[in-house]
KOLMARRO-776056 format. One record per residue (C-alpha): residue number from 1; x, y, z. Coordinates in pm, 1 decimal, m for minus. Layout:
<nodes>
NODE num        X        Y        Z
NODE NUM        X        Y        Z
...
</nodes>
This chain:
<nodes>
NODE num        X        Y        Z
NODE   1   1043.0   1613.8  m2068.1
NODE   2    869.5   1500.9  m1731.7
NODE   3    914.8   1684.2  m1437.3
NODE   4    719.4   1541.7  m1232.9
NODE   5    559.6   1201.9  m1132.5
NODE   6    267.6   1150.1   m915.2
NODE   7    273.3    772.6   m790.6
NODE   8   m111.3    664.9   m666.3
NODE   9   m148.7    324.8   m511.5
NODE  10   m486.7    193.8   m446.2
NODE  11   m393.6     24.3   m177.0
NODE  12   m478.5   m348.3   m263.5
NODE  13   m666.4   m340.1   m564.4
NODE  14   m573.3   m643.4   m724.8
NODE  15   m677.0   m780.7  m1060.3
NODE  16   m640.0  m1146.6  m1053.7
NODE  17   m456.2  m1397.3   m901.5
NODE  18    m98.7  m1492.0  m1016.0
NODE  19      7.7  m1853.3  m1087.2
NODE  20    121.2  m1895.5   m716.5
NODE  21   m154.2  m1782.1   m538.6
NODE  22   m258.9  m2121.7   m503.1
NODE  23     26.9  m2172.3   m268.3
NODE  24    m84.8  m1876.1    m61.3
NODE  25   m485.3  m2007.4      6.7
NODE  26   m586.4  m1712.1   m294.3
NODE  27   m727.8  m1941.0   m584.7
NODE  28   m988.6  m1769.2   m727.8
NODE  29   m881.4  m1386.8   m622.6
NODE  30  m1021.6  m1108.4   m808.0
NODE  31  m1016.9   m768.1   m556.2
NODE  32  m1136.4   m585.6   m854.5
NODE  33  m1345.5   m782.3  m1020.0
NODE  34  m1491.8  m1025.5   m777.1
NODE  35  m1609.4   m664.4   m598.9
NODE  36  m1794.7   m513.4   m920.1
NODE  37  m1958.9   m862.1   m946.0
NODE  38  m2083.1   m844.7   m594.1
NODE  39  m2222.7   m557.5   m626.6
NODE  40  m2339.9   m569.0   m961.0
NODE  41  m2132.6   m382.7  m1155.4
NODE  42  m1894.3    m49.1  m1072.3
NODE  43  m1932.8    297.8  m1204.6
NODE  44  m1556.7    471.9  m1287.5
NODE  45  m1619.5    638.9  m1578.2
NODE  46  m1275.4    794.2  m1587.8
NODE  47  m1091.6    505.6  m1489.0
NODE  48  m1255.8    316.8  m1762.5
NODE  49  m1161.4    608.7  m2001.8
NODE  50   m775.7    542.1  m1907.7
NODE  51   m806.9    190.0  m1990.3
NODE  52   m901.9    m30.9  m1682.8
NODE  53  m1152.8   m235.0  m1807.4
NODE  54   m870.1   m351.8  m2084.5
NODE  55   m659.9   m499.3  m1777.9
NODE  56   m906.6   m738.0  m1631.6
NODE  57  m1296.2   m838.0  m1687.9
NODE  58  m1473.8   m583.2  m1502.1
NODE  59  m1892.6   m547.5  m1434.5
NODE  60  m1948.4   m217.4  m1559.9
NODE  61  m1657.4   m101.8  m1665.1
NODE  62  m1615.1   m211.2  m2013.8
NODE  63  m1291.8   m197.8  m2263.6
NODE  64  m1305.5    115.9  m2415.0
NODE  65  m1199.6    126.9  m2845.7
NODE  66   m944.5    415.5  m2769.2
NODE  67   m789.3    454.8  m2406.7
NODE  68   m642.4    747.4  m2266.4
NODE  69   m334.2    611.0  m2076.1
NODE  70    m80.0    288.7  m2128.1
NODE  71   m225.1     28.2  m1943.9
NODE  72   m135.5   m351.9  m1801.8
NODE  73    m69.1   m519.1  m1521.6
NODE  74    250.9   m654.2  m1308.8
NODE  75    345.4   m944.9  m1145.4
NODE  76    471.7   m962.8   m811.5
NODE  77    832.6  m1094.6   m856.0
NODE  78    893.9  m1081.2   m440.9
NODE  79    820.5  m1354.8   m188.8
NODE  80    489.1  m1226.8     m9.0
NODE  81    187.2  m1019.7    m61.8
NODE  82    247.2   m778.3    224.0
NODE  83    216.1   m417.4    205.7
NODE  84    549.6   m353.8    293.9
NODE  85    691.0   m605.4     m0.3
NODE  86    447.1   m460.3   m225.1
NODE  87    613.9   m120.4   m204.0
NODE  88    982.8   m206.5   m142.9
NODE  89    903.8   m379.7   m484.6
NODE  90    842.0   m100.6   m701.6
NODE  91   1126.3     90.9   m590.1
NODE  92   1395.6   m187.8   m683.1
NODE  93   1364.3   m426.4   m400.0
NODE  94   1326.6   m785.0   m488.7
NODE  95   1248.6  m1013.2   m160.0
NODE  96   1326.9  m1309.0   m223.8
NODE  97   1230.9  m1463.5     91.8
NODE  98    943.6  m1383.5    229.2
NODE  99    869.7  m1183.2    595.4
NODE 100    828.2  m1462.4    892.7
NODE 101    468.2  m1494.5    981.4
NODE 102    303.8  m1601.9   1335.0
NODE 103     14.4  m1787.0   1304.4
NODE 104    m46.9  m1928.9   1645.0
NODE 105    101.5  m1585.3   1792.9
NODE 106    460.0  m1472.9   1874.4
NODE 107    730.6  m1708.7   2154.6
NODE 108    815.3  m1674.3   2463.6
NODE 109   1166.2  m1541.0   2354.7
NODE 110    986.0  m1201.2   2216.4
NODE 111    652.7  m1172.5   2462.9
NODE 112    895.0  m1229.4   2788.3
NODE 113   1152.2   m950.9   2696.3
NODE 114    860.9   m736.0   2582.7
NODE 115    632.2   m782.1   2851.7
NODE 116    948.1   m686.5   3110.1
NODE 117   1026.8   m403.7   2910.8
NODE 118    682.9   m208.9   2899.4
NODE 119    596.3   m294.7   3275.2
NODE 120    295.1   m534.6   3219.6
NODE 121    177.1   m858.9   3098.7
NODE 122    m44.9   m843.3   2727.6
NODE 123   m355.3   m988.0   2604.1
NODE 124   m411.4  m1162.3   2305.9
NODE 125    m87.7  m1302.6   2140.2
NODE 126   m269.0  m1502.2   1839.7
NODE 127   m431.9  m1417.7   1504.2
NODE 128   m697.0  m1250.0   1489.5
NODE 129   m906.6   m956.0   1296.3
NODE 130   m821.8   m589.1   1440.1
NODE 131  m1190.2   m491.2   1470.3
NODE 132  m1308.3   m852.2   1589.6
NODE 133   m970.7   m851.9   1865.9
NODE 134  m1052.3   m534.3   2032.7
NODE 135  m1455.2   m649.3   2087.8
NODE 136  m1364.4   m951.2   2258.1
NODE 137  m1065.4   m798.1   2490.4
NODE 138  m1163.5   m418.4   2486.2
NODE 139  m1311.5   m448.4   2808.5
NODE 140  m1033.8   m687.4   2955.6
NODE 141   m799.8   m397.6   2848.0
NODE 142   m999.7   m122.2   3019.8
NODE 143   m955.2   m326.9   3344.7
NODE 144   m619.4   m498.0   3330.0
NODE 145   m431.4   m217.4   3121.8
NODE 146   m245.4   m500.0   2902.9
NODE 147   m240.1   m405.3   2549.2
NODE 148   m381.2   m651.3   2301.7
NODE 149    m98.2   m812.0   2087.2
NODE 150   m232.8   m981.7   1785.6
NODE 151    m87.9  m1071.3   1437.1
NODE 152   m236.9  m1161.8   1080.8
NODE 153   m144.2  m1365.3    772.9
NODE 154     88.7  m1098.9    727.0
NODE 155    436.3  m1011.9    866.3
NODE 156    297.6   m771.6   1160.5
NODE 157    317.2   m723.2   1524.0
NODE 158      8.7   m514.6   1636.8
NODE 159    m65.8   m381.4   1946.5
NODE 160   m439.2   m207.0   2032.3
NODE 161   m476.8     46.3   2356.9
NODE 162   m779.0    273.4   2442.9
NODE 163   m615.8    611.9   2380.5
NODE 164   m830.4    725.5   2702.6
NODE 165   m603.4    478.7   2876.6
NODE 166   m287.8    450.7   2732.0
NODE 167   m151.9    803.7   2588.8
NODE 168   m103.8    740.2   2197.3
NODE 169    271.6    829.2   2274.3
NODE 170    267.1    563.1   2548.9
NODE 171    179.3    305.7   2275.9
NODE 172    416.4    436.8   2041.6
NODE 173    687.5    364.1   2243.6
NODE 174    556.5     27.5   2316.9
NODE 175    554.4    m18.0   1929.5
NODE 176    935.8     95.5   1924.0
NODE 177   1031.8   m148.3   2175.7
NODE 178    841.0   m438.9   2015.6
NODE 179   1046.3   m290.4   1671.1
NODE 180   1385.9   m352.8   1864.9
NODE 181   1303.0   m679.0   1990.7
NODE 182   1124.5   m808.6   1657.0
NODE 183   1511.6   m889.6   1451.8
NODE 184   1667.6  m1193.1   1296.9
NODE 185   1431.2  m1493.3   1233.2
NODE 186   1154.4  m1279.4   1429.7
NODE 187   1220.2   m966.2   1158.0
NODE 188    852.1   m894.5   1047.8
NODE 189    799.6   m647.1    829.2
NODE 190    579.0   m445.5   1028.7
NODE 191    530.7   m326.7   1378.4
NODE 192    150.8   m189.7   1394.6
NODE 193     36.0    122.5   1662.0
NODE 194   m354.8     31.0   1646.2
NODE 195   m505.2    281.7   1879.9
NODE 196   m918.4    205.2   1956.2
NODE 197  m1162.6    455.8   2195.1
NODE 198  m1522.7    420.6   2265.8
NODE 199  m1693.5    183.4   2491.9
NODE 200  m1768.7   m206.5   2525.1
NODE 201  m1977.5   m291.5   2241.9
NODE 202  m1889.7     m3.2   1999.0
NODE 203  m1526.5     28.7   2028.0
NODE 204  m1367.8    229.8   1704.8
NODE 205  m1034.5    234.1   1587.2
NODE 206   m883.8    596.3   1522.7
NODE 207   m735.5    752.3   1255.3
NODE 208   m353.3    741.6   1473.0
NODE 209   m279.5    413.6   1362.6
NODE 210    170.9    440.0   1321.8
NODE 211    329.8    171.2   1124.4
NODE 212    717.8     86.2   1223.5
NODE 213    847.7    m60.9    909.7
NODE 214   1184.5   m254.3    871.9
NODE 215   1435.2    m23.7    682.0
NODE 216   1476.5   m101.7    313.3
NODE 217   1801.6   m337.4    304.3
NODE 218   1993.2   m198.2     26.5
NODE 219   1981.8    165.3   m194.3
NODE 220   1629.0    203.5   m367.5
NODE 221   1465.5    450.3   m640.3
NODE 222   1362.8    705.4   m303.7
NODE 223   1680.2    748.2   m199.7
NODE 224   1853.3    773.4   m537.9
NODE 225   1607.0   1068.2   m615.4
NODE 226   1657.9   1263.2   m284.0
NODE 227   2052.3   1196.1   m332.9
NODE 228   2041.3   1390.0   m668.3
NODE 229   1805.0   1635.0   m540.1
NODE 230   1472.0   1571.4   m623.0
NODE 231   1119.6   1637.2   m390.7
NODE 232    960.8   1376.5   m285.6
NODE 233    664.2   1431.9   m135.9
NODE 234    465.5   1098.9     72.2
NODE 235    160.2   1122.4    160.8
NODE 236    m35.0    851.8    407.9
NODE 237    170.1    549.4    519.2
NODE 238    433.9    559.6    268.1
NODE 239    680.1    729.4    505.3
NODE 240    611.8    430.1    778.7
NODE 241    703.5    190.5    471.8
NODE 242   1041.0    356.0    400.2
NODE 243   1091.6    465.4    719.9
NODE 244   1153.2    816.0    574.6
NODE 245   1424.0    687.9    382.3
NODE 246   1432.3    922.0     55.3
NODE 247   1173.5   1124.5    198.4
NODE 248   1200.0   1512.1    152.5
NODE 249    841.7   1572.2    320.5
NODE 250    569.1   1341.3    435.9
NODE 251    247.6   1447.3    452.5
NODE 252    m11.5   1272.4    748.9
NODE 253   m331.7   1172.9    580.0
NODE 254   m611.5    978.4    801.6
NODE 255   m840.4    812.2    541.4
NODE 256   m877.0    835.1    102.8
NODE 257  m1058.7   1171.7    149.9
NODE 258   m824.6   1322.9    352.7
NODE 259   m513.5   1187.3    132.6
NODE 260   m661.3   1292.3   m213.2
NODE 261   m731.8   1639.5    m26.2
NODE 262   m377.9   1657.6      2.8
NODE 263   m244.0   1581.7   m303.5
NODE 264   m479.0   1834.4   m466.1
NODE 265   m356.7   2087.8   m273.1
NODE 266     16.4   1969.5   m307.4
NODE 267      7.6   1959.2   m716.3
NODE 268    m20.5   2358.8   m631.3
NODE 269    336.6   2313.1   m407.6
NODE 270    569.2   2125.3   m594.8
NODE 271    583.3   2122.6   m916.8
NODE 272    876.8   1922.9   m954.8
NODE 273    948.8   1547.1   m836.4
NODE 274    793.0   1219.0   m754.2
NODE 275    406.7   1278.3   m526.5
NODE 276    417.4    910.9   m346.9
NODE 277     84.8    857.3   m197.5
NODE 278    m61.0    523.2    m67.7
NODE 279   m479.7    542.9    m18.5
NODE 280   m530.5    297.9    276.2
NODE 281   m874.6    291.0    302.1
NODE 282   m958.5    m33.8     39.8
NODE 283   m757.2   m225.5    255.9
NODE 284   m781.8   m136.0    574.5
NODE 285  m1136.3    m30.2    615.3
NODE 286  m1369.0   m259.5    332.8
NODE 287  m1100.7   m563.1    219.7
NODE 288   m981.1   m694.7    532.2
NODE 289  m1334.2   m643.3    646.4
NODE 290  m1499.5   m870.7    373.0
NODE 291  m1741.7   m536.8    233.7
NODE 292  m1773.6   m547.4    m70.4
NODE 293  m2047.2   m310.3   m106.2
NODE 294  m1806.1    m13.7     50.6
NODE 295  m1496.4   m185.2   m135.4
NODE 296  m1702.4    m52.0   m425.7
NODE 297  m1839.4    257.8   m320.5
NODE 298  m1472.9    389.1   m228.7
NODE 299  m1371.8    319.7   m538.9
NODE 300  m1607.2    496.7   m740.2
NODE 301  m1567.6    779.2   m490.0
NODE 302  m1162.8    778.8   m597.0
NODE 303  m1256.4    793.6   m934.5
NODE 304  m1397.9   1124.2   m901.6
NODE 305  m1107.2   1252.3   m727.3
NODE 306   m867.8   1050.7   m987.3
NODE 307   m990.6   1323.3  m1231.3
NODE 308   m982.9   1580.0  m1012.9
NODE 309   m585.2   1536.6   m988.8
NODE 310   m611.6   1490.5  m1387.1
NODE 311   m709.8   1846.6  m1458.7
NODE 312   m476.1   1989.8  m1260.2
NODE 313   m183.2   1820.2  m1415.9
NODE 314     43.5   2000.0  m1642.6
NODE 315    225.3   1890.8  m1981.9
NODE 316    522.9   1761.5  m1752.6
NODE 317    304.4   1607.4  m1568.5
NODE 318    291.7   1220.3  m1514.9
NODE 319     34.9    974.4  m1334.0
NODE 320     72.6    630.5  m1241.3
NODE 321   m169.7    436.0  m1106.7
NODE 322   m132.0     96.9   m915.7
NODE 323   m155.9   m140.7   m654.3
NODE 324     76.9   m317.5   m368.2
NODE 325   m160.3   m650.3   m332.2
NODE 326   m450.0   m788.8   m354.0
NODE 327   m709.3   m794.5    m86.3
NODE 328  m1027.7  m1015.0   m223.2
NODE 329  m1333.7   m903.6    m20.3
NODE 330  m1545.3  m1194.2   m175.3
NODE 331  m1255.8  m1447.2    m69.2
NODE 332  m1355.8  m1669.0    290.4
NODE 333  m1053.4  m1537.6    473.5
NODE 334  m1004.0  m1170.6    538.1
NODE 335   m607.9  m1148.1    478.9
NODE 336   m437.4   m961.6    196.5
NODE 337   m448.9  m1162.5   m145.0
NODE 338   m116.0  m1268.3   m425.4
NODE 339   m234.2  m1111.9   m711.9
NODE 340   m159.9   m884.9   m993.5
NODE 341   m181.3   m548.2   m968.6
NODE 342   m288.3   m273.0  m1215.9
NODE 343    m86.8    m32.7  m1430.1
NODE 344   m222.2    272.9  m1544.8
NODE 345    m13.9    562.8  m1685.0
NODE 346   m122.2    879.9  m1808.1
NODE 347    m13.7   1209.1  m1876.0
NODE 348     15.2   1452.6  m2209.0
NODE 349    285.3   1296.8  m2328.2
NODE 350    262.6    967.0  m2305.1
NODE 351    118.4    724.5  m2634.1
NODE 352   m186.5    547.1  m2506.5
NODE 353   m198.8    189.0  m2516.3
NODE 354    m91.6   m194.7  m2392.8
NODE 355    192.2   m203.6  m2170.8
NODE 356    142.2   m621.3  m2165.2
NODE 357    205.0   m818.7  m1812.4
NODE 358    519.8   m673.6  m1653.5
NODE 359    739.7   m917.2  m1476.4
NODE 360    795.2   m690.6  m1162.4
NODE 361    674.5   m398.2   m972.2
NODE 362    969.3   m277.3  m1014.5
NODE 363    928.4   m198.5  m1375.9
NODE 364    741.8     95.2  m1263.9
NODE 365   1083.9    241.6  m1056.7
NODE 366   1291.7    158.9  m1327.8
NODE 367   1098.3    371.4  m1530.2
NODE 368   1077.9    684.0  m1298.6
NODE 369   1479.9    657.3  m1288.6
NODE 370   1491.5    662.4  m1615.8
NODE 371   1225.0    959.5  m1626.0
NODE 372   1427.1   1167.8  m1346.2
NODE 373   1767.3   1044.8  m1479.8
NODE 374   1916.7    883.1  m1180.8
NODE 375   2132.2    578.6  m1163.2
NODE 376   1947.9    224.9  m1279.9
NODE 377   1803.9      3.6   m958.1
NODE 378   1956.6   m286.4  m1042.2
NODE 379   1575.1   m447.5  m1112.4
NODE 380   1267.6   m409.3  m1371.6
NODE 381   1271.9   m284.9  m1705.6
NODE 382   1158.8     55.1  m1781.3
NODE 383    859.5     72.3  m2045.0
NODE 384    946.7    461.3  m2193.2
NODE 385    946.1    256.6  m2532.7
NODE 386    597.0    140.8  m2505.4
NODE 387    476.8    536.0  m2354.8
NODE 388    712.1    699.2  m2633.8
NODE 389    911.3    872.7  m2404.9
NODE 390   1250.3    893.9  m2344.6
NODE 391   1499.1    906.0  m2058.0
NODE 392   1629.3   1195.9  m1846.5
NODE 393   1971.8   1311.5  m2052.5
NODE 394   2131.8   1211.5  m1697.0
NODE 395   2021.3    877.6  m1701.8
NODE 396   2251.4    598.1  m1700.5
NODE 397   1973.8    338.4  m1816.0
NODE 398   2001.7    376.5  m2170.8
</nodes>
């Protein structure tokens, strides 16, 4: 019997693009194995010893004869290759129409009401890299005091203020007004706190960064386990995603480091229940940024601390490893990427071996319902045949 589940997203680690990423400007996306190439191959000797150099063509990481986990990889079944889609996904969500997006910035009908409400005019109001926006209108900020609005190919509304001049709580509330306003056709999926100190010409974005997610639309695999009494634990963003829906605690993390800290030290806390952590850093810091080179060298630093969390596991113990997106740093545009995504599962009692291509993310929730025996999501298929398990005596999904 498993009593626990410890969910690890690599937070865009893709591994290859699916048939529609044409339609998306991805052709040719590879997060995790156009990075090994760039850099001449990766070394994760333990995540090659679960199997995941059998899921896609890797530089360095070879198929190994006799894996340790279940491995594959999943389609995205959901409109979109947001983070927030990504998620909602694997715990029964299917969006079937994808979050609006704001390429030449946001209309008058949201900036107007949202200038009025916060006092002051903004800067900005087009798409544009986070790191790249707050260079050219950090200094225009400092004078004016106008937060800098900008937006992505994703569904977000982001707004950037020195925390020197603008109290992080100030912006905050900003982002809750902008959250309000931001409904209907306008409904993106995220609302973005990006707070930024420093000085013209080294400006740095901190580690206070507060997403304001939409709430999931329907009943999903968090709240189904909190309803029948189980922990769980989220660690990084993954609160912001559900909007604490189905949360029992969430845990603040600022970077990988600081999240795998945590979940080392929470293995030793709960011992029951699903550990829900997203690691940012891939994303946020090295794909969206086009480095490859630290793309790679983050990864090989997780794979250290992927073991890590391996030896302290018990025999009720459960790991899955996966992915939201894809986020291609080789790719000529710096926006998230519509791949597949990794599936790694390990644990004492599960049989190694193929798990095939998975139609859904949300193959992965139905299978920790069926593991914690709460009611079926209503999407995915579980794979407890293919891991030679078996579901939860409460379960209603067999």
């Amino acid at each position: 019997m498993i009593k626990r589940v410890i969910m690890v997203v690599l937070d865009s680690v893709g591994v290859g693009e699916l048939p529609d990423a044409h339609l998306y400007g991805d052709a040719g996306s590879n997060t995790l194995a156009n990075t090994a190439k760039a850099v001449g191959g990766l070394k994760l000797p333990w995540l090659q010893s679960l199997g995941l150099g059998c899921i896609t063509e890797i530089a360095g990481v070879p198929c190994v004869q006799q894996p340790r986990a279940a491995y594959g990889k999943m389609a995205e079944r959901s409109q979109g290759k947001d983070t927030t889609t990504g998620h909602w996904e694997m715990t029964g969500i299917i969006m079937t129409k994808a979050f609006p997006v704001f390429p030449y910035g946001f209309p008058p009908e949201i900036m107007e009401p949202f200038s009025k409400a916060i006092g002051r005019s903004y800067l900005g109001n087009i798409k544009a890299s986070g790191t790249e926006i707050i260079e050219a209108l950090g200094e225009e900020h400092l004078q004016t005091g106008r937060p800098i609005v900008y937006t992505s190919a994703d569904s977000v509304f982001q707004i950037a203020a020195h925390e020197e001049l603008v109290p992080v709580e100030q912006l905050y509330h900003w982002c809750e007004i902008a959250r309000e306003l931001l409904t209907g056709e306008y409904a993106v999926g995220r609302v973005i706190a990006r707070p930024f100190i420093g000085e013209p010409g080294n400006f740095q974005r901190t580690a206070r960064r507060r997403d304001y997610s939409l709430a999931p639309p329907r009943e999903m695999l968090l709240d189904k386990l909190k309803a029948a009494g189980h922990e769980v634990v989220a660690f990084g963003k993954i609160n912001d995603i559900f909007v604490g829906r189905g949360i029992t605690t969430a845990i603040h993390t600022e970077n990988n480091d600081h999240g795998m800290a945590a979940l080392l030290q929470a293995l030793d806390r709960y011992p029951q229940g699903l550990l829900f952590i997203n690691l940012v850093d891939f994303d946020m810091v090295y794909g969206h940024r086009n480095n490859a080179e630290g793309y790679a060298r983050a990864l090989e630093r997780v794979d250290g601390q992927l073991q890590a969390v391996t030896e302290k596991m018990t025999e009720e113990d459960l790991l899955i490893i996966l992915a939201d997106h894809g986020c291609d740093p080789i790719i000529p545009h710096t926006d998230h990427t519509r791949e597949y995504v990794p599936l790694l599962v390990y644990g004492a009692q599960v049989r190694p071996g193929p798990l095939g291509v998975r139609e859904t993310f949300a193959d992965v929730g139905a299978t920790v319902a069926c593991l914690f025996g709460v009611a079926p999501l209503g999407e995915g298929t579980d794979f407890m045949q293919e891991l030679g398990l078996k579901c939860s005596e409460n379960s209603g999904n067999h």
